[in-house]
C-alpha positions as CSV (number, residue, x, y, z in Angstrom):
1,X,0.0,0.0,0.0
2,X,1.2,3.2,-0.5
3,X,2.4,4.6,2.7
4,X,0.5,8.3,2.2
5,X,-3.5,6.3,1.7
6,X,-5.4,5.7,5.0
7,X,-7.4,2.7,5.2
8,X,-9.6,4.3,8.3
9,X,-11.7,7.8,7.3
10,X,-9.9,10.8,8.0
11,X,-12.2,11.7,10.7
12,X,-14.5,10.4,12.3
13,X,-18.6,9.9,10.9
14,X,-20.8,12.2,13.0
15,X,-23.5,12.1,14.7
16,X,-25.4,14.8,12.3
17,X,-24.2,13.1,8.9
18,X,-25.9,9.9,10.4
19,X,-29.3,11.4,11.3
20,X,-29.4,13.7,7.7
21,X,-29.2,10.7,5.7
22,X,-31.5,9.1,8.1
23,X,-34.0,12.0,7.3
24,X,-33.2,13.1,4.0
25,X,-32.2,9.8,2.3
26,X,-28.6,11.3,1.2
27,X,-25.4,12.8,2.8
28,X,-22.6,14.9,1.4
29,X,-19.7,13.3,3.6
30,X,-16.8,16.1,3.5
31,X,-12.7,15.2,3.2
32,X,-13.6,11.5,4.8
33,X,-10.3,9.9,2.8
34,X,-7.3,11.5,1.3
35,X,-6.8,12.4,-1.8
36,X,-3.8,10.5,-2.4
37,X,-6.6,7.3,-3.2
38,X,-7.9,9.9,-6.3
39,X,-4.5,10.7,-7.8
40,X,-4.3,6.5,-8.1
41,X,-7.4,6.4,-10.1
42,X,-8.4,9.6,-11.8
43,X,-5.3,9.2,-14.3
44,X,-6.7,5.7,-15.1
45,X,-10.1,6.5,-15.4
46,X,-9.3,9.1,-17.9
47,X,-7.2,6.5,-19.6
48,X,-10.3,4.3,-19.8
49,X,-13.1,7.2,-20.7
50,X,-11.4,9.3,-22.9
51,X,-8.9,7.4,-24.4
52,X,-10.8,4.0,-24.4
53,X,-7.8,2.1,-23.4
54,X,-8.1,-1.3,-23.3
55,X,-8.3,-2.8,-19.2
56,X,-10.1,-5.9,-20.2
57,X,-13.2,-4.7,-19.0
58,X,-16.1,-6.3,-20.5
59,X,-16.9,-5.1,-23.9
60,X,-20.8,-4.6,-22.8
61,X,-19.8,-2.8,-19.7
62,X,-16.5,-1.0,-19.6
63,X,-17.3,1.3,-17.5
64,X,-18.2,-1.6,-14.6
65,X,-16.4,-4.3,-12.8
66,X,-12.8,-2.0,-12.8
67,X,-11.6,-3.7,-9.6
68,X,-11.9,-7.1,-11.4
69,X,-8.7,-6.3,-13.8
70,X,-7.8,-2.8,-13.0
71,X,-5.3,-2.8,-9.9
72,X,-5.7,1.0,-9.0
73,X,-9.8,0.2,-8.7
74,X,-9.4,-3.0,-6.7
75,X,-7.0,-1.3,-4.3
76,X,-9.5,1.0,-3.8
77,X,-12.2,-1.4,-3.0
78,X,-10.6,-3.4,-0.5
79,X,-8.0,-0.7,1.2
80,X,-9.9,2.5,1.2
81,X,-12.0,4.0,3.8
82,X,-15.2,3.9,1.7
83,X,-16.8,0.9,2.6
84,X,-16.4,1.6,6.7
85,X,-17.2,5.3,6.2
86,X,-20.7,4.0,4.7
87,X,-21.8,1.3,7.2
88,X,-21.0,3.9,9.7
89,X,-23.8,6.2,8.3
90,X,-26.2,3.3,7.8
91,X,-25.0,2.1,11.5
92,X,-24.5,-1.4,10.2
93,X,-21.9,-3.4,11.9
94,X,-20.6,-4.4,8.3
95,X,-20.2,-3.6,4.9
96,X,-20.3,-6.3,2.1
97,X,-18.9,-5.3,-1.8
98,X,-21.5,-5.8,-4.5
99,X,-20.0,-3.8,-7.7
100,X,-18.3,-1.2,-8.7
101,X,-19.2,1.7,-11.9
102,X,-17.9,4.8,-13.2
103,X,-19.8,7.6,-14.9
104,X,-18.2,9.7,-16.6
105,X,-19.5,12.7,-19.3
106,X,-17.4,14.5,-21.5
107,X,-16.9,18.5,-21.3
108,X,-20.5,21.0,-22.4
109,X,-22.7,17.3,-22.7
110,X,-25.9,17.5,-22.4
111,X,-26.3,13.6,-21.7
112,X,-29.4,14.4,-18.4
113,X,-30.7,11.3,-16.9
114,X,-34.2,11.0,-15.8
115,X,-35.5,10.8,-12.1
116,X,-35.1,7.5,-10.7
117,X,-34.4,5.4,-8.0
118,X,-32.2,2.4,-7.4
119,X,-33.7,0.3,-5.5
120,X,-35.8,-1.9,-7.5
121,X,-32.3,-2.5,-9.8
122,X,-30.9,-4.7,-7.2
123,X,-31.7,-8.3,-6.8
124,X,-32.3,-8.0,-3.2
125,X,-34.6,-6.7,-0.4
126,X,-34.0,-4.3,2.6
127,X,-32.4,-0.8,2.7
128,X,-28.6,-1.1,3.4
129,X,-27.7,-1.1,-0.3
130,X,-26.8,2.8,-0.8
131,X,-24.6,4.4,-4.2
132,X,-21.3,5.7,-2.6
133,X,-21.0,8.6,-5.5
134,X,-17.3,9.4,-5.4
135,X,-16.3,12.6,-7.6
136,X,-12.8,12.5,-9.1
137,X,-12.5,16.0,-10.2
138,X,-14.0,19.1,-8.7
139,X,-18.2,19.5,-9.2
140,X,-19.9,22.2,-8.9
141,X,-23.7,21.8,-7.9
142,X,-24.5,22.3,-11.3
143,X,-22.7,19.0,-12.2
144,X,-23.4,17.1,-9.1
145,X,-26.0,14.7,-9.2
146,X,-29.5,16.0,-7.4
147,X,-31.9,14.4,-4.9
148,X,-35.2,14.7,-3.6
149,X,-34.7,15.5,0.1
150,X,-37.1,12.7,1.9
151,X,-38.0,11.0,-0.9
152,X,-36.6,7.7,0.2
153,X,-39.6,7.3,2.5
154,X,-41.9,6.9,-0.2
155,X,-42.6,3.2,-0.9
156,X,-42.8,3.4,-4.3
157,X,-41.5,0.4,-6.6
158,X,-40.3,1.8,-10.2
159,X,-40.2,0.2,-13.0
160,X,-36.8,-0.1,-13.8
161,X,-34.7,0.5,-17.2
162,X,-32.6,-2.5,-16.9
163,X,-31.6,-4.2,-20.0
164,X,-33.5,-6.9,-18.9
165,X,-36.8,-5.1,-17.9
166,X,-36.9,-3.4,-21.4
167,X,-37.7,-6.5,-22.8
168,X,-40.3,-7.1,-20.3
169,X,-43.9,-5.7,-20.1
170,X,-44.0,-3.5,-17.1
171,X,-46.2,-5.2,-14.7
172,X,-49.9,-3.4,-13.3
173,X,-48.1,-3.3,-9.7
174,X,-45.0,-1.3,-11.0
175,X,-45.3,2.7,-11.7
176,X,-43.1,4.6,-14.4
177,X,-40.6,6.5,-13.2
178,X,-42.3,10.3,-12.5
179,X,-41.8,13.1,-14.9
180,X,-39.1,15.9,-13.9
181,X,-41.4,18.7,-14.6
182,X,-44.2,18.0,-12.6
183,X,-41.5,17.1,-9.5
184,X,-40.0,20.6,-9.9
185,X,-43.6,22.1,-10.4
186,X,-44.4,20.4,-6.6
187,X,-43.2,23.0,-4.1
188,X,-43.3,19.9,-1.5
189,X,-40.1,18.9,-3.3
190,X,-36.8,20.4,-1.9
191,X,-33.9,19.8,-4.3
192,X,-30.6,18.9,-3.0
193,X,-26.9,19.7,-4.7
194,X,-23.8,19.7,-3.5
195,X,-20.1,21.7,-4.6
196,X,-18.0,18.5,-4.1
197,X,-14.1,18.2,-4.1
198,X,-12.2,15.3,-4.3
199,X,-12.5,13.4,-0.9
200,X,-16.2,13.9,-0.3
201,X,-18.1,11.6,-1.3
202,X,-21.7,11.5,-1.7
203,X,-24.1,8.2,0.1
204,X,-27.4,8.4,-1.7
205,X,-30.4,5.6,0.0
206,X,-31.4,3.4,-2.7
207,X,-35.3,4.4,-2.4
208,X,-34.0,8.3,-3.1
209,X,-35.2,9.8,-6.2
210,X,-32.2,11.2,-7.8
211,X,-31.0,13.1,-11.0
212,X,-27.8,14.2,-13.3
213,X,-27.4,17.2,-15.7
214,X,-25.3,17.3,-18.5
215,X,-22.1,18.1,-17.9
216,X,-21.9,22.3,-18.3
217,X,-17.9,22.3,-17.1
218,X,-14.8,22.6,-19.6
219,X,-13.2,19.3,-18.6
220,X,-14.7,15.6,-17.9
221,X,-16.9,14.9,-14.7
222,X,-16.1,11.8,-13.6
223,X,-17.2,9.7,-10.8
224,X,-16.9,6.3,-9.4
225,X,-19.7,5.1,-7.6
226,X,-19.3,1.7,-4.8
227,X,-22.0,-0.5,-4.2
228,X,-21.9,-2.1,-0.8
229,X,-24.3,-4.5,1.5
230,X,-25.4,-3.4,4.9
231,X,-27.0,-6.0,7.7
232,X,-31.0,-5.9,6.3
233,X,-29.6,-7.1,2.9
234,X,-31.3,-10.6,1.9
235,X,-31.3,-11.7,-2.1
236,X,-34.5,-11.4,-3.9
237,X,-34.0,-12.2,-7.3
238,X,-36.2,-11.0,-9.9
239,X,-35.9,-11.2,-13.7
240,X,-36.1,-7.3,-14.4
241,X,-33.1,-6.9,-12.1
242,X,-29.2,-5.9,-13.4
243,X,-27.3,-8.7,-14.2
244,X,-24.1,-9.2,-12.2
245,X,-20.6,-10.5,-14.0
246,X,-20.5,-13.9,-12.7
247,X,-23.5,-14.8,-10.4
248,X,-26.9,-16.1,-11.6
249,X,-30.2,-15.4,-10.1
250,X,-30.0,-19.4,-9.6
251,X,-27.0,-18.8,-7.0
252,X,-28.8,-16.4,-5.0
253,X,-30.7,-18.2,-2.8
254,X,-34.4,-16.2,-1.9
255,X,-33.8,-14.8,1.9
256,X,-30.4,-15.6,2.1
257,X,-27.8,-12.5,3.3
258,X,-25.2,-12.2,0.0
259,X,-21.6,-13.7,1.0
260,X,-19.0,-15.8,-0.3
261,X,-16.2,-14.9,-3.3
262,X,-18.1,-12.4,-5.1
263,X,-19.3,-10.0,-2.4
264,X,-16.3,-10.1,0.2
265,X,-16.5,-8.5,3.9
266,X,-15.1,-5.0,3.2
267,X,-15.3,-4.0,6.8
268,X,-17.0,-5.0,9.8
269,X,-17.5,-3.8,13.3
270,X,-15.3,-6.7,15.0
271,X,-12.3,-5.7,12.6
272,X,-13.2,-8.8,10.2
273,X,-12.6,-8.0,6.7
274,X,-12.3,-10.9,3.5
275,X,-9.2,-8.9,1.5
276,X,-9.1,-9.9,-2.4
277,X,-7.3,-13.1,-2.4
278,X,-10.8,-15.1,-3.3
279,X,-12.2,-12.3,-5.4
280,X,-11.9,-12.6,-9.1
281,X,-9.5,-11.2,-11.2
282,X,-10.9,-11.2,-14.7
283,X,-14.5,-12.8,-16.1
284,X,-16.2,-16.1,-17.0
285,X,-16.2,-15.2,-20.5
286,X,-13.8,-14.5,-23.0
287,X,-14.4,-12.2,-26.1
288,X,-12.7,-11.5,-29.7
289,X,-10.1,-9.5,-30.6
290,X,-12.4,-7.1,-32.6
291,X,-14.6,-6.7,-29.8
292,X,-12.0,-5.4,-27.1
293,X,-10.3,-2.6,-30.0
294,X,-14.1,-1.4,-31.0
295,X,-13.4,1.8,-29.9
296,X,-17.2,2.5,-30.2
297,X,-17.8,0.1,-26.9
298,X,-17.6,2.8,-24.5
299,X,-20.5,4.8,-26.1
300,X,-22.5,1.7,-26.1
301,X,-22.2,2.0,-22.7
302,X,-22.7,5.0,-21.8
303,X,-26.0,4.7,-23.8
304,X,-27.0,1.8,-21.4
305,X,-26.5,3.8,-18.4
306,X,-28.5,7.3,-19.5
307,X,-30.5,6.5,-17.0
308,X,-28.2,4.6,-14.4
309,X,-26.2,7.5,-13.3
């Protein structure tokens, strides 16, 4: 490890930052690790997102999955102080990996996402399942991504976008996500952005309606984003969910809390953590040669996830 990263957050998690994102359903955690873990990856990530270098990320995804072949990404995963930082807020006495994802938009885009939330992405039930937004360059609240303060205690389950659900007839019990005018039009609604710096990062609850602009800056805004599992976290598969590189809905077992090789202990309460030795390095599949130079694959992508970020 390098000697100037911290495992541990640079400060402790406060009593405030765990009651806002109790009441608001997202928190804005300031300077919590150094930025010594963003000079590692920001030069990579721009390697991958601008200059579509070839990682051996999956063709279909290659902006997911980094810390499977990318060294600067897994060290990240498994050495950082993300992972504790977030159970802390959730007050879960662990933190399990589920995937990793960048997004990233290039300078004056225009690429919005619509209002969504995540919850109904993963294959699971319970709460302790947040996106750890983690900006690699500055944001400004214009660029940042915005919530819906409180919106996580509506129980509303959205139909998703998934891949899989958009070859799926949405079912009666399952609403479209709402339209952005008419939530901006609702002066209930209070609208939450944050300036960021590298450092912060951003926990959003998976129930939280949330948002992206285009990119208005002169440069890339580029963000990684951790998934992790808290304590409630049981599998609930369901055919409209996200796939996951390497695990079928057959191998996660209805009720069951997610373990074993593919979603390793990132930090727990007791000081019990897995490390990467059983976690893989690479995928199941293989692919040609014409499919890992396509220099088009990234845009694919980022197509996919218009409405992910």
């Amino acid at each position: 490890m390098n000697s100037e990263t911290h495992p541990q957050p640079c400060r402790p998690i406060t009593e405030e930052e765990i009651q806002t994102y109790a009441t608001d359903g997202v928190v804005c955690l300031r300077q919590v690790f150094d930025k010594n873990w963003i000079d590692e990856l920001l030069p990579v990530a721009k390697r991958i997102t601008e200059h579509k270098e070839d990682f051996g990320l999956l063709p279909t995804y290659p902006g997911r999955y980094m810390s499977r072949t990318v060294p600067e990404f897994r060290r990240f995963v498994f050495e950082s102080p993300v992972a504790e930082a977030a159970a802390r807020v959730m007050q879960s006495k662990q933190a399990r990996f589920f995937f990793d994802e960048f997004f990233a938009k290039a300078p004056k885009s225009d690429e919005a996402t619509i209002w969504h939330t995540d919850r109904m992405g993963w294959p699971t039930v319970g709460k302790m399942v947040p996106s750890i937004w983690i900006p690699l360059t500055s944001i400004s609240k214009e660029n940042s991504l915005e919530c819906i303060q409180g919106s996580h205690d509506q129980d509303e389950r959205y139909w998703l976008f998934s891949p899989n659900a958009r070859q799926m007839i949405r079912p009666d019990d399952r609403v479209t996500h709402p339209d952005g005018d008419k939530l901006r039009a609702d002066p209930e609604n209070k609208f939450l952005q944050w300036d960021m710096e590298p450092g912060d990062i951003l926990l959003v609850h998976p129930w939280t309606l949330h948002y992206s602009h285009g990119n208005s800056a002169d440069d890339w805004r580029i963000a990684v984003s951790i998934r992790v599992f808290g304590d409630d976290i049981r599998w609930q598969p369901r055919p409209d969910c996200l796939n996951l590189a390497g695990v079928s809905f057959d191998e996660m077992i209805e009720g069951e809390a997610p373990s074993g090789d593919l979603f390793p202990l990132l930090w727990s309460e007791d000081g019990d953590r897995d490390g990467d030795a059983r976690f893989p390095r690479g995928f199941a599949t293989s692919w040609s040669k014409s499919r890992r130079s396509d220099i088009n694959e990234y845009d694919v992508f980022k197509k996919q996830l218009a409405a992910e970020d």
